[in-house]
C-alpha positions as CSV (number, residue, x, y, z in Angstrom):
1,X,85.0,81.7,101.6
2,X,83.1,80.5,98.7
3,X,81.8,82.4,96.2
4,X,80.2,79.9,93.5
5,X,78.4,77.1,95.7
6,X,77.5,75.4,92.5
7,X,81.1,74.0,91.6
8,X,82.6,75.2,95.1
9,X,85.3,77.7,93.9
10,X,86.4,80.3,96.1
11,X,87.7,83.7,96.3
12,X,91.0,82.4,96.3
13,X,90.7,80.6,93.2
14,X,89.1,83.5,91.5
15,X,92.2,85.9,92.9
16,X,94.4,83.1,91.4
17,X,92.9,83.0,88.1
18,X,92.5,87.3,87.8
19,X,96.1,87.3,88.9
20,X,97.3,84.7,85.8
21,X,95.3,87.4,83.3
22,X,91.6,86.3,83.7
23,X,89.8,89.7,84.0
24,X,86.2,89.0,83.5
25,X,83.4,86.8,85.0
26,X,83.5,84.7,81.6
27,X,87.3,84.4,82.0
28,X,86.7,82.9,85.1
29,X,83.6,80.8,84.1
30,X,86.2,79.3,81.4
31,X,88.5,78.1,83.6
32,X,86.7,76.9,86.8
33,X,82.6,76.9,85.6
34,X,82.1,79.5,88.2
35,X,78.8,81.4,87.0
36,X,77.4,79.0,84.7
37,X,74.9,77.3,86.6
38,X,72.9,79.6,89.0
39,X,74.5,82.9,88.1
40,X,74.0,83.9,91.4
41,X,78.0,84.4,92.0
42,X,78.6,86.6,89.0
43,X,78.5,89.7,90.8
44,X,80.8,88.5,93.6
45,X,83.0,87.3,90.7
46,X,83.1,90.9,88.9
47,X,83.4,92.6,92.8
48,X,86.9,90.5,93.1
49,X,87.9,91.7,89.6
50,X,87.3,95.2,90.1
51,X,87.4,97.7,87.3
52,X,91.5,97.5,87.0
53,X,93.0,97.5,83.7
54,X,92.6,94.5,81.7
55,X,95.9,93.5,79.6
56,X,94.3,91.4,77.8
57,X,91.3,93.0,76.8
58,X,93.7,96.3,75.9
59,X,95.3,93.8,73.5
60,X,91.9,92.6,72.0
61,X,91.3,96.0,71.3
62,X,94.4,97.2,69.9
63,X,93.8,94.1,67.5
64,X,96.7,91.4,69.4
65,X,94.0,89.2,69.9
66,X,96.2,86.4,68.7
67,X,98.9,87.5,71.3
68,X,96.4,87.7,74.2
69,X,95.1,84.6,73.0
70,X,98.3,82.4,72.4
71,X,99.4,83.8,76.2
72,X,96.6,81.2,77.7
73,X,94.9,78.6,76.1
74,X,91.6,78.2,78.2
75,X,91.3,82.3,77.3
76,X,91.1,81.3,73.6
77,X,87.5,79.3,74.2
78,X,86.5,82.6,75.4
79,X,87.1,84.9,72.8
């Protein structure tokens, strides 16, 4: 099923990217654009993500950002 009609990603490209480490609706707007036009998937997007625990953002906060950061290259353009 689609979730962002815009640039036609689905949930399973959204579970693919939150399973590699993305863990918020920007992450995923990095890597596939999803959310940047309309804005009308965003809350589907955060409803696939769920409130889990975030690695990377733990590591943000903890002050690894460069760790986090240097794990995946299209999360860098986020931060």
């Amino acid at each position: 099923m689609y979730v962002c009609s815009c640039f036609g990603i689905t949930e399973k490209q959204v579970k693919e990217h939150a399973e590699a480490g993305a863990c918020t609706p920007r992450h995923i707007a990095s890597a596939t654009k999803a959310g940047t036009d309309c804005g009308s998937c965003v809350r589907r997007i955060q409803g696939l993500l769920g409130r889990g625990a975030c690695p990377r953002r733990e590591l943000l906060e903890q002050g690894g950002a460069t760790t986090a950061l240097a794990a995946d290259p299209q999360l860098a353009k986020v931060a």
